[in-house]
C-alpha positions in Angstrom: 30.6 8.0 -53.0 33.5 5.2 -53.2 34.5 6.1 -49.9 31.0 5.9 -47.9 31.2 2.8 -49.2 34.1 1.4 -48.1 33.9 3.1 -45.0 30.5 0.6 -44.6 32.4 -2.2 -45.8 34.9 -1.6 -42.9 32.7 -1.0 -40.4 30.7 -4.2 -41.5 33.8 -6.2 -41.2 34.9 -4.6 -38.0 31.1 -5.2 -36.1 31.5 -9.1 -37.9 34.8 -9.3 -36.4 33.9 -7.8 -33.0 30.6 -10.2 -32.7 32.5 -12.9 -34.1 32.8 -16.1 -31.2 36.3 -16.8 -30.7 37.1 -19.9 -28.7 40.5 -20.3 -27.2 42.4 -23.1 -25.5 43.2 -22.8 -21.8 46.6 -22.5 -21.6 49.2 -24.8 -19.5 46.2 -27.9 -19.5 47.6 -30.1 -21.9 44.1 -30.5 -23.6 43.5 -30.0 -26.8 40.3 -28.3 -28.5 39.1 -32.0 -28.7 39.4 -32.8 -24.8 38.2 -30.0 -23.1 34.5 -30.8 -23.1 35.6 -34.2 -22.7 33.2 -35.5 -25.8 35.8 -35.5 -28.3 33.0 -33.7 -30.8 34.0 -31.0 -33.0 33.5 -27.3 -30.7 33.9 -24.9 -33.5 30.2 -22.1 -33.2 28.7 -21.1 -36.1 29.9 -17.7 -35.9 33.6 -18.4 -35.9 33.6 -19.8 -39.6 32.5 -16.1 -40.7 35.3 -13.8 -42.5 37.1 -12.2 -39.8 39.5 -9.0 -40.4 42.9 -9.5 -40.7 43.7 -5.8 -39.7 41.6 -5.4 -36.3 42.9 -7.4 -33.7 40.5 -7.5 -30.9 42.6 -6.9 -27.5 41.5 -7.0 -24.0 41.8 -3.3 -23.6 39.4 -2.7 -26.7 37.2 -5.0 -25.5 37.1 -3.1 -22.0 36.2 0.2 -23.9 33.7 -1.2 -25.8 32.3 -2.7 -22.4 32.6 0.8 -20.7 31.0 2.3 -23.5 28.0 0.4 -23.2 27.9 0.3 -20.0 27.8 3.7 -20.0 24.9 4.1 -22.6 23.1 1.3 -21.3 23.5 3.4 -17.5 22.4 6.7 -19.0 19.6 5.5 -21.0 18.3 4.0 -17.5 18.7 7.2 -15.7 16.5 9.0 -18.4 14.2 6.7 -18.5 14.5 6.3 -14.4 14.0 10.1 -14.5 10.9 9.8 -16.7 9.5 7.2 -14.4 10.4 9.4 -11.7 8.5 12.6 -13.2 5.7 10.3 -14.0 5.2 9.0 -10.6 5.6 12.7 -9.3 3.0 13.9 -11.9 0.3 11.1 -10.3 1.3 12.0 -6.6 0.4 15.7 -7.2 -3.0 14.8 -9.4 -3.8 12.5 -6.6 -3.2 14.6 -4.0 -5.2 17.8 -6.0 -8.1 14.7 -6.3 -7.9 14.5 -2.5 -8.1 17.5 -1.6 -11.3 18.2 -3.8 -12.7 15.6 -2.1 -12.3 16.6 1.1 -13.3 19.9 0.0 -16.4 18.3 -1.7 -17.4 16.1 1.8 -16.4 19.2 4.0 -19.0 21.1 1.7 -21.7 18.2 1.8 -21.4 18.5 5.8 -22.0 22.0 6.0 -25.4 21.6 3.4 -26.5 18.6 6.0 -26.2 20.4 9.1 -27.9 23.8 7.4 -31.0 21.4 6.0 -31.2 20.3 9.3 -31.0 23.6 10.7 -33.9 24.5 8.0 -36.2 21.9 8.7 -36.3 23.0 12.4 -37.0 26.4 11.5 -39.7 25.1 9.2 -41.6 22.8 11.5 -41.6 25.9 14.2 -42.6 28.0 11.2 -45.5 25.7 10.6 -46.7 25.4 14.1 -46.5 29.3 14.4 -48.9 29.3 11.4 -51.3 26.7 12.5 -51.3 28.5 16.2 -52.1 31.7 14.3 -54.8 30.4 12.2 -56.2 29.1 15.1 -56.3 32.4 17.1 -58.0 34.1 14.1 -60.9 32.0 13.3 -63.8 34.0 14.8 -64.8 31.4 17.0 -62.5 32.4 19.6 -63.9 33.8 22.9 -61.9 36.6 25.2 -62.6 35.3 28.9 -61.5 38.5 31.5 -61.7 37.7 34.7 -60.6 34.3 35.5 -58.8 34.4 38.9 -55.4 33.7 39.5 -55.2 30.6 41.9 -56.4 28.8 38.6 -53.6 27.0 37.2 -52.9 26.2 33.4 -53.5 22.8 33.7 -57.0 23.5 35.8 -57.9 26.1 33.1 -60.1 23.1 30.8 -62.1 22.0 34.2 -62.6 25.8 35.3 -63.7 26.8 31.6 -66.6 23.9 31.5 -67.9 25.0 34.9 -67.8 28.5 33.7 -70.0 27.6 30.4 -72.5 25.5 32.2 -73.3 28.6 34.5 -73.4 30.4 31.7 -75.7 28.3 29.9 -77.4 25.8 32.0 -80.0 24.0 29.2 -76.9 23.2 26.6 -75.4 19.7 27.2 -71.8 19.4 28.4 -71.2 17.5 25.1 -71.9 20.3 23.0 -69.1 22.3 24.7 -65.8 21.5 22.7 -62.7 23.6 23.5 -60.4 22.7 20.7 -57.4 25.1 22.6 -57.4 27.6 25.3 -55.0 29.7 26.4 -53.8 32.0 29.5 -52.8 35.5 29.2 -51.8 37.3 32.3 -52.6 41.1 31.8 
């Protein structure tokens, strides 16, 4: 237990050392810690009155480790996170592009319903006039004509018809005769 805790202790002293601000004098100036800022005001940080250890000197090529070492952490913890990003972004590419497609699915499909209710409704009004043409042939007021010549022409057959009727029936009135349709079948 002794030793964890002197192990703590030295590894306190050695991050306090490490992160401790050392100020130096420029060498071959002639200026003193005084006159380099020119002010003449005491330059000493807060951090370089705290304890420093006597055992650790700090060197250029520890510092460069050190530098490297984070450097390198720092560099590898933005590639994961870089590659997290990336997967991310490549995640939402695909779901976008699967959100796409079903919508071009979905209008392709909405096309194909138009053109086919179109399609119905045609059928349905020709239906309907089919219907109302057959209901009109069936009511028992229709009249078979047989012998109508053929010089008369389909759109002479309402003029030819009247004559026909009045010579038929001379007393009725020309108003009572309504032909709601008439039709020519060639035998």
């Amino acid at each position: 237990m002794s030793n964890l805790k002197q192990k703590m202790q030295a590894d306190k002293m050695y991050c306090s050392g490490f992160f401790t601000t050392r100020v130096s004098t420029p060498k071959n100036t002639g200026l003193t810690d005084q006159d380099q800022d020119g002010d003449g005001g005491n330059d000493t940080l807060p951090l370089q009155n705290s304890p420093k250890p006597q055992n650790l000197p700090v060197t250029q090529d520890f510092l460069q480790s050190c530098l490297e070492d984070m450097s390198s952490k720092i560099l590898a913890s933005l590639q994961g996170t870089l590659r997290e990003i990336c997967k991310d972004v490549q995640e939402l590419g695909d779901r976008t592009a699967r959100v796409e497609q079903h919508m071009e699915d979905q209008a392709s499909a909405h096309n194909d319903m138009a053109d086919q209710v179109q399609s119905l409704q045609q059928q349905l009004e020709h239906t309907q006039r089919k219907i109302m043409d057959l209901e009109d042939r069936s009511q028992c007021q229709n009249l078979r004509i047989w012998g109508i010549p053929e010089e008369v022409m389909q759109q002479d057959l309402h003029e030819y018809l009247i004559g026909y009727f009045k010579e038929l029936a001379a007393d009725l009135p020309v108003e009572v005769l309504l032909l709601d349709r008439y039709h020519w079948y060639k035998s």
